[in-house]
ZAMARGU-4260 file (C-alpha; in steps of 0.2 Angstrom, whole numbers, plus 5000, padded with zeros to 4 digits):
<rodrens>
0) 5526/5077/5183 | 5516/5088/5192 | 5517/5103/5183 | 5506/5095/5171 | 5492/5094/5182
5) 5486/5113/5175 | 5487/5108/5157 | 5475/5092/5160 | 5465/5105/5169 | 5463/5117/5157
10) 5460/5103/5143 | 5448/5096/5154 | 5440/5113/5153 | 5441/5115/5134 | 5433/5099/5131
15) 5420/5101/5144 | 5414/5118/5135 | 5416/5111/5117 | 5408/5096/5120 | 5391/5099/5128
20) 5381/5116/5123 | 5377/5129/5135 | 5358/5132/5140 | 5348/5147/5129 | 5348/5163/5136
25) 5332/5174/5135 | 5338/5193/5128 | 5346/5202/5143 | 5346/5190/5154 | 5362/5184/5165
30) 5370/5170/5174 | 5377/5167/5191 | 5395/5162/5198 | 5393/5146/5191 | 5401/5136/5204
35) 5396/5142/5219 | 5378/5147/5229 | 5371/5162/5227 | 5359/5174/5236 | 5341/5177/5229
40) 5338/5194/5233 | 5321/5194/5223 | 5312/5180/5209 | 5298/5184/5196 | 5292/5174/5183
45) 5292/5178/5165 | 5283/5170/5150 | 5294/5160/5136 | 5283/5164/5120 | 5266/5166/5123
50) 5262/5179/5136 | 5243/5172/5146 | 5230/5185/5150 | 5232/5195/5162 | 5222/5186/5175
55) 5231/5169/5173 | 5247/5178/5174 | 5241/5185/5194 | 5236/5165/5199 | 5248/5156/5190
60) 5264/5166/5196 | 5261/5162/5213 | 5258/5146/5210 | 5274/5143/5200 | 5284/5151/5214
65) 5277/5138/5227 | 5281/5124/5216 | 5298/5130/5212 | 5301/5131/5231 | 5315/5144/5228
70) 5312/5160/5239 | 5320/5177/5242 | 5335/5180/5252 | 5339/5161/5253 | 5357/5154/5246
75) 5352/5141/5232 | 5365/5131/5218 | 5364/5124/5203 | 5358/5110/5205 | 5344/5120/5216
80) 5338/5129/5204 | 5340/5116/5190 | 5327/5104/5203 | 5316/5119/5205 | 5315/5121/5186
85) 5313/5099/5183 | 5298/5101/5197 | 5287/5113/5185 | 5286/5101/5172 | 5271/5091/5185
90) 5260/5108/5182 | 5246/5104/5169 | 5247/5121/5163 | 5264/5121/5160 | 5274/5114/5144
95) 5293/5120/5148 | 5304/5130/5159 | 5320/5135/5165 | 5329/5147/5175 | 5342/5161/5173
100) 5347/5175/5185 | 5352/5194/5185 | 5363/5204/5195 | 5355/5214/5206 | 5365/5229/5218
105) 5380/5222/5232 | 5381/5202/5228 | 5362/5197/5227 | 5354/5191/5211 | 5337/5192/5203
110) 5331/5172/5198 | 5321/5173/5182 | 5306/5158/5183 | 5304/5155/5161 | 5289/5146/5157
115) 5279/5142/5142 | 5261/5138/5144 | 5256/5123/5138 | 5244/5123/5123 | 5231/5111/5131
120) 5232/5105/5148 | 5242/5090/5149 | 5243/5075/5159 | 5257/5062/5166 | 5276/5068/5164
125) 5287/5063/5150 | 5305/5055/5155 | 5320/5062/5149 | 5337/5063/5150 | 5354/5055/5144
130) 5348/5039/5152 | 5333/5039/5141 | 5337/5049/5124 | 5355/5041/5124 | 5358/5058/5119
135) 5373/5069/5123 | 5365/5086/5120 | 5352/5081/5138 | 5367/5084/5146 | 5371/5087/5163
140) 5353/5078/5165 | 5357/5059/5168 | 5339/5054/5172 | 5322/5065/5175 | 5305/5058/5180
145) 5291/5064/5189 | 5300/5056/5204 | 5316/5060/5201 | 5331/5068/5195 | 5350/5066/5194
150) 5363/5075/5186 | 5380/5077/5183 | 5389/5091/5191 | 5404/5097/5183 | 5414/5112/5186
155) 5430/5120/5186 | 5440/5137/5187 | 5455/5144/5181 | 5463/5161/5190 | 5479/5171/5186
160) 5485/5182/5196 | 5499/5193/5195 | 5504/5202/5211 | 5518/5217/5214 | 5528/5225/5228
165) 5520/5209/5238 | 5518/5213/5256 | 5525/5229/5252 | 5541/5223/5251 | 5541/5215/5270
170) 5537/5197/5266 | 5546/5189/5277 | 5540/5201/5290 | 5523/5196/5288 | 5524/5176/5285
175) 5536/5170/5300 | 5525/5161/5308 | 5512/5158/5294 | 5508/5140/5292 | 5502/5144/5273
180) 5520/5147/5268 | 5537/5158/5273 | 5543/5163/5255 | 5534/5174/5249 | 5538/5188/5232
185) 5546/5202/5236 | 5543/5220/5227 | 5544/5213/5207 | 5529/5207/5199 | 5525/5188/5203
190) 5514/5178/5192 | 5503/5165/5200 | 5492/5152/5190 | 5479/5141/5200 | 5464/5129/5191
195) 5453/5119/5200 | 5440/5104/5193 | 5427/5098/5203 | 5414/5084/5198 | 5403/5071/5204
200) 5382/5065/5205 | 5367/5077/5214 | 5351/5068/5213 | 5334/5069/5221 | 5319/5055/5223
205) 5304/5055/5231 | 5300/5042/5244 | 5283/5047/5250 | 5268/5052/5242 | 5258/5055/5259
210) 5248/5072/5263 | 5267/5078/5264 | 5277/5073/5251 | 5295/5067/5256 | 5309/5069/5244
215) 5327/5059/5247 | 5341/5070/5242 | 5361/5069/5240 | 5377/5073/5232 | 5394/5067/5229
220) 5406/5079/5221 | 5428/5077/5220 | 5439/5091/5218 | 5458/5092/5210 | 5466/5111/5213
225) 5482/5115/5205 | 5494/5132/5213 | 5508/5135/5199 | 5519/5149/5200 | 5521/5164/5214
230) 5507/5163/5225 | 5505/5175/5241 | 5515/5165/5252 | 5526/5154/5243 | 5536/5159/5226
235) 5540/5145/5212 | 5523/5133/5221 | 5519/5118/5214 | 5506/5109/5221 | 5491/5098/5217
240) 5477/5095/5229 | 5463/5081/5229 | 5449/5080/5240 | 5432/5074/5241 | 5423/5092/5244
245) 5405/5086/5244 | 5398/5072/5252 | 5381/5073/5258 | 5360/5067/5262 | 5347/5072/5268
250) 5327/5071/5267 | 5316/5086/5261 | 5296/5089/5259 | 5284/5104/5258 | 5265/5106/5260
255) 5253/5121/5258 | 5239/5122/5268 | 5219/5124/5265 | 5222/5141/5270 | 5237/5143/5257
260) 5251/5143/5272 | 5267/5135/5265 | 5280/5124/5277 | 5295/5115/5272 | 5306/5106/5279
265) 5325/5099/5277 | 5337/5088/5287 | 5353/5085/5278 | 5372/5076/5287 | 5387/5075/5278
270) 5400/5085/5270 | 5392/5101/5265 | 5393/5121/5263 | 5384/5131/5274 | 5381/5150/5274
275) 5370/5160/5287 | 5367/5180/5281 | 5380/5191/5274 | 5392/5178/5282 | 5399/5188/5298
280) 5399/5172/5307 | 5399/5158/5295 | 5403/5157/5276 | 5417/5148/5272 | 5419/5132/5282
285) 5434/5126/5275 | 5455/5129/5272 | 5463/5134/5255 | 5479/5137/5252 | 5498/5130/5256
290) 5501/5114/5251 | 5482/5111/5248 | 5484/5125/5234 | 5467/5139/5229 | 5471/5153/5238
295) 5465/5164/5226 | 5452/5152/5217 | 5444/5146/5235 | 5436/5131/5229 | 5433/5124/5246
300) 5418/5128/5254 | 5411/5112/5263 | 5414/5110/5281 | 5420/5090/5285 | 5406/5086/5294
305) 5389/5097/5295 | 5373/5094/5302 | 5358/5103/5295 | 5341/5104/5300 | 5328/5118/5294
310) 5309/5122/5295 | 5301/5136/5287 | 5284/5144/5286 | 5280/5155/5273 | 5292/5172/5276
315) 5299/5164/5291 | 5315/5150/5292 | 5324/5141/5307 | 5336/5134/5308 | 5349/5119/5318
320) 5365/5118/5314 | 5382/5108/5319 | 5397/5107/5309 | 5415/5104/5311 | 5426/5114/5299
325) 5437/5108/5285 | 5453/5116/5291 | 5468/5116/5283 | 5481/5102/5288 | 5495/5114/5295
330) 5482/5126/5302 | 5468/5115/5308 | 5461/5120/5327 | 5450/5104/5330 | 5434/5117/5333
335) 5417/5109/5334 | 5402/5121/5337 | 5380/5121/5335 | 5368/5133/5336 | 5354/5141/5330
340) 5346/5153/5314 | 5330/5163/5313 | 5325/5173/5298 | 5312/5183/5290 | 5314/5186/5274
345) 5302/5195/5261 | 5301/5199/5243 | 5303/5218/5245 | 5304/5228/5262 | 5310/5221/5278
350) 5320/5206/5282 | 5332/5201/5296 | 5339/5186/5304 | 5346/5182/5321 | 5360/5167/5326
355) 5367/5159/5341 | 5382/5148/5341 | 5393/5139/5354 | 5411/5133/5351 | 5411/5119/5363
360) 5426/5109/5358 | 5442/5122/5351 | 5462/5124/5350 | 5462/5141/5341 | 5471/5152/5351
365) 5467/5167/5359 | 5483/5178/5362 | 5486/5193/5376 | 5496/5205/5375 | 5511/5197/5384
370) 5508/5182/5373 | 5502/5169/5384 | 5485/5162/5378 | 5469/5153/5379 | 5455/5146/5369
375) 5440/5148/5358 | 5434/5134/5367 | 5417/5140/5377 | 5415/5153/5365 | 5395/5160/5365
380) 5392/5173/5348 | 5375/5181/5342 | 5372/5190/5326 | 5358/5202/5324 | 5354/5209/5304
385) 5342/5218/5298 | 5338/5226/5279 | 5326/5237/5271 | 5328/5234/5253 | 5310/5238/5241
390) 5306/5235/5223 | 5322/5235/5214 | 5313/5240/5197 | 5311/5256/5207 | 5326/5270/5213
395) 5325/5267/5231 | 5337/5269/5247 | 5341/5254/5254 | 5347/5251/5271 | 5356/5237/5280
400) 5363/5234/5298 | 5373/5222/5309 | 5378/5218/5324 | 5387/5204/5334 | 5392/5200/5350
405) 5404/5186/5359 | 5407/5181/5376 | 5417/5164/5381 | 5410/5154/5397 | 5428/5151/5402
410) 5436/5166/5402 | 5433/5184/5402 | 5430/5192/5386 | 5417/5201/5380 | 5418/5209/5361
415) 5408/5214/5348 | 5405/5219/5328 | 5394/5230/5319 | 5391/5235/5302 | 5380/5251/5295
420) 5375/5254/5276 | 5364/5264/5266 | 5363/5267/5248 | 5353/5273/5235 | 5349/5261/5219
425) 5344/5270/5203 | 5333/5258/5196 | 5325/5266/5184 | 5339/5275/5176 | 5351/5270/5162
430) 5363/5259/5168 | 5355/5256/5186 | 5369/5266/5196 | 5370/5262/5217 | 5379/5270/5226
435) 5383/5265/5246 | 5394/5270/5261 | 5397/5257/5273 | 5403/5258/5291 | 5412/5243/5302
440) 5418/5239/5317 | 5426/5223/5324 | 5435/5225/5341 | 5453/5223/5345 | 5460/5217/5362
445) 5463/5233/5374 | 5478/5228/5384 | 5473/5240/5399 | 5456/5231/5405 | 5457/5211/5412
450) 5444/5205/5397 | 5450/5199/5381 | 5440/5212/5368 | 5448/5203/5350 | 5435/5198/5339
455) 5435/5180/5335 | 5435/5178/5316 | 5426/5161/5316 | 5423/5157/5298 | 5418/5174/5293
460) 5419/5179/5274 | 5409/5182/5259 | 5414/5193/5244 | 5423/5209/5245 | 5405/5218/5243
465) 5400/5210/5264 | 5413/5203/5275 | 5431/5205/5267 | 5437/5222/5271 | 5445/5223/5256
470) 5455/5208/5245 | 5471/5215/5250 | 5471/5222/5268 | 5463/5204/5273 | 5478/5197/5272
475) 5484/5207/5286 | 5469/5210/5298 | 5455/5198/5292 | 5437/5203/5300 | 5443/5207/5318
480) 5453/5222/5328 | 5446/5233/5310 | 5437/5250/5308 | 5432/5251/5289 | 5424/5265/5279
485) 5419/5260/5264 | 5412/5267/5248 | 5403/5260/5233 | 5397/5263/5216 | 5390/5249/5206
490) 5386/5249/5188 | 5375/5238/5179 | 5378/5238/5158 | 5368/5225/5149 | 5374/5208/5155
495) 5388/5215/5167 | 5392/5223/5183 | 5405/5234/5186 | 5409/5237/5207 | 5421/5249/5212
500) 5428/5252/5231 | 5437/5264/5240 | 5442/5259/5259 | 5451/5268/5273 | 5457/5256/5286
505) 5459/5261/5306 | 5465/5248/5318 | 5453/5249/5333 | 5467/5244/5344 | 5486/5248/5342
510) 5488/5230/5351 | 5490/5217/5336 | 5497/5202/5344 | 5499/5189/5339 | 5498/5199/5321
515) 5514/5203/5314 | 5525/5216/5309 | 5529/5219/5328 | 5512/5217/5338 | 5510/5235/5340
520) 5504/5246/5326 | 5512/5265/5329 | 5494/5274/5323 | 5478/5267/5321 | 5476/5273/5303
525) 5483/5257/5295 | 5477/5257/5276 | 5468/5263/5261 | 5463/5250/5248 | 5456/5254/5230
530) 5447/5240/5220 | 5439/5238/5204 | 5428/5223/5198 | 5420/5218/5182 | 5410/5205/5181
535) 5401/5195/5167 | 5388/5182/5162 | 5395/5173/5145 | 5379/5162/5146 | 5371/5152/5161
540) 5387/5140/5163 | 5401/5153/5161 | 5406/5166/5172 | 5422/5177/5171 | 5427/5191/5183
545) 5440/5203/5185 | 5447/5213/5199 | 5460/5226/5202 | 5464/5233/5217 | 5480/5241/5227
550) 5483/5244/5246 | 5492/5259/5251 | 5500/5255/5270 | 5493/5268/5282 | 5505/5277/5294
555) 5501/5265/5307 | 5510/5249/5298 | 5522/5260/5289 | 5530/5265/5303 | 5535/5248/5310
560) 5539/5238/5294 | 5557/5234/5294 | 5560/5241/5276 | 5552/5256/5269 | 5536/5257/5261
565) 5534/5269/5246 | 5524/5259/5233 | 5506/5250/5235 | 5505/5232/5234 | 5493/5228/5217
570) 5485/5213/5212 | 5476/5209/5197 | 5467/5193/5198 | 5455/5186/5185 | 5442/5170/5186
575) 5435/5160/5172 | 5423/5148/5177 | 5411/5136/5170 | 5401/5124/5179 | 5386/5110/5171
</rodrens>
């Protein structure tokens, strides 16, 4: 019965798409990975029609941006952006908009504000939506007022995968003690097919019409996952998976000043993503994989319970934080931890961002070198990043850097993380070519000095363009005891974005325990990893990617593998997705 589970998925999907029409596209514009945030790395607005005078065009762009309350360097959804666009309507000057996005360099994206002028200045705010037209072409819009808005959220994805000379052939090597799975492909190719659905409500009111107006906002949203076929860590899977991923409040408002200032605030509780910066520290909050299935689609984002609140005043942002992470059933650690998250962020130039966090409640286990162990719990980590990144209409070099540093209250440990990167974006050439070398470092345990020097992971992450060091090697050292050099050329065709990667892995300890193949690597250059991705926009609601890559095992892991290692381990891993 439950191989059936992806047909009734992919059905699902087919109907979805066939059904309801995807949203028009202005020439050249692109989409955005449909079912997941995304990073704004910069936000214009452009005229749908008639183009006002100059003049308007300098005081009504601002404005428009204000009202949309969408602003760079900040980590929006759908249903963000589709709110943002709904709150436009209220402007007397304007008749319709709506939104698309671009991609820009690394894994930011350029949000496109559409909007035709109104003819005459009108007054009040029409109603629309399903709920009002009866209509099924309104659709994902249930009901939209000058109050409020709600909407259905539909997603899904489906992701092959085939894999070959898995784990280089040491499988069972590598997953002894791994609580994913202990029967994994060996050296022949291993298909894998995984599909996930994810629906629910997201819906916003206003509840206060004071000098600061109050908005009530929330979201409900379920998720089925299917794993069928030879997945990483278990050949012949068959799983299904459902959970409630989203389930979530909170209260929002914003006011500008006489003198122009803008705050906003947010307090939101509830089972709910959460992302700070390029996601050293915190990305994604929850499990995939095993019996809960996903661990090439990752459709689990939200930690199980997280508390948000945040203040911001014009380029500046704070914010409180408390989550507990979704961790998987046979992996889960009990961690709770808070802290907090200062950014300054601006449209081109400098931005940067600070975080504090404190684990104070933790089973994950911190191992020493003669395997006995200790805690996260007491665990004190700061993050530090800064970026210089100007007009991207323009070539420009474009800088980035970050650091991090962890101590623990209860024991002695002290260990740290950086990460250097310059580029140059051509952005004023065919193509838009931008090239990049980045530098990392995550510390490994020394076994010769009485502190413990590991990096602690946390719930580090991102895309392969930030904090995976590669989609391979992060199966066998995942953000901590890693030296990476990485480098990077991006391409950007009409409507696509072709990123290609070489890396060259060094251990930065020989000490890997409790890491497997024997908790000692024999030289510290471990790896090489060359990847290729190709990433495309069919319109707003659909998203497909593709990405091949293969990891050659460095000297340092070569050596200590019980059998010998003379091919790469490949993958070729492809996403269609489509969200409403």
């Amino acid at each position: 019965m439950k191989r059936t589970h992806l047909i009734i998925i992919l059905i699902l999907t087919l109907l979805s798409a066939s059904l309801f029409p995807s949203y028009a596209q202005a020439p050249g514009s692109g989409g955005m990975n449909p079912d997941r945030r995304m990073n704004i790395g910069e936000i214009i607005v452009a005229w749908d029609s008639i183009i006002p005078a100059e003049e308007v065009q300098k005081t009504l762009s601002p404005r428009i941006i204000k009202s949309a309350g969408i602003f760079p360097n900040s980590q929006v959804s759908s249903f963000d952006l589709d709110f943002a666009v709904s709150r436009l309507a209220a402007m007397p000057e304007v008749a319709s908009a709506r939104w698309s996005v671009e991609f820009l360099a690394g894994s930011d994206f350029r949000l496109i504000i559409w909007v035709r002028i109104a003819d005459k200045i009108k007054e009040g705010f029409v109603k629309s939506g399903m709920a009002v037209s009866k209509s099924r072409s309104e659709f994902p819009t249930i009901f939209k007022n000058e109050r409020s808005y709600l909407k259905f959220n539909l997603s899904g994805n489906l992701t092959p995968t085939l894999i070959t000379n898995t784990w280089w052939g040491n499988g069972k090597t590598f997953t002894e003690f791994n609580p994913y799975g202990k029967n994994p492909p060996g050296t022949e190719p291993a298909l894998d097919i995984e599909a996930y659905l994810m629906g629910g409500l997201a819906g916003v009111t206003r509840i206060s019409n004071g000098r600061v107006p109050i908005y009530a906002f929330g979201a409900v949203q379920a998720l089925g996952v299917t794993t069928l076929g030879n997945e990483l860590y278990n050949i012949n899977s068959n799983t299904f998976s459902f959970q409630i991923e989203e389930a979530y409040a909170g209260f929002v408002g914003a006011k500008t000043t006489e003198t122009g200032h803008l705050m906003r605030f947010m307090v939101s509780f509830g089972k709910q993503p959460y992302r700070i910066g390029n996601g050293m520290l915190i990305c994604q909050i929850a499990g995939n994989g095993g019996t809960w299935g996903g661990m090439n689609a990752w459709p689990r984002f939200s930690g199980k319970m997280v508390g948000l609140a945040k203040f911001a005043y014009d380029k500046w942002r704070f914010e409180g934080f408390y989550i507990q992470p979704n961790e998987y059933e046979n992996n889960t650690s009990d961690t709770k931890l808070a802290g907090l998250n200062a950014e300054f962020n601006q449209s081109f130039g400098f931005s940067g961002g600070f975080t504090y966090l404190n684990v104070f409640a933790s089973k994950f286990p911190y191992f020493y070198p003669d395997y006995s162990q200790s805690s996260r719990k007491g665990l004190n980590a700061m993050n530090l990043r800064v970026q210089w990144i100007p007009k991207s209409a323009e070539s420009f070099l474009f800088l980035k850097a970050e650091g991090g540093l962890q101590v623990n209250q209860k024991i002695p440990m002290q260990a740290y993380g950086m990460a250097f990167e310059g580029g140059w974006s051509f952005g004023n050439v065919q193509l838009r070519p931008a090239v990049s070398y980045r530098y990392s470092r995550l510390t490994g345990d020394d076994p010769a000095t009485d502190r413990y020097e590991k990096w602690d992971i946390l719930y580090s992450g991102d895309d392969v363009v930030t904090w995976v060091q590669g989609p391979l090697m992060k199966n066998i050292l995942f953000n901590s005891n890693l030296e990476t050099s990485r480098f990077q050329v991006q391409l950007f065709p009409k409507g696509w974005r072709l990123t290609m990667q070489y890396s060259f892995f060094m251990a930065n300890q020989l000490n890997t325990v409790p890491s497997p193949p024997v908790g000692t690597f024999s030289d510290r250059q471990i790896g090489q990893e060359a990847t290729a991705i190709v990433e495309r926009f069919v319109s707003r609601n659909i998203y497909v990617r593709v990405m091949a890559t293969s990891l050659w095992a460095g000297k340092g892991i070569a050596e200590v593998l019980p059998n010998p290692v003379s091919k790469p381990w490949t993958e070729l891993i492809a996403m269609l997705k489509f969200s409403f």
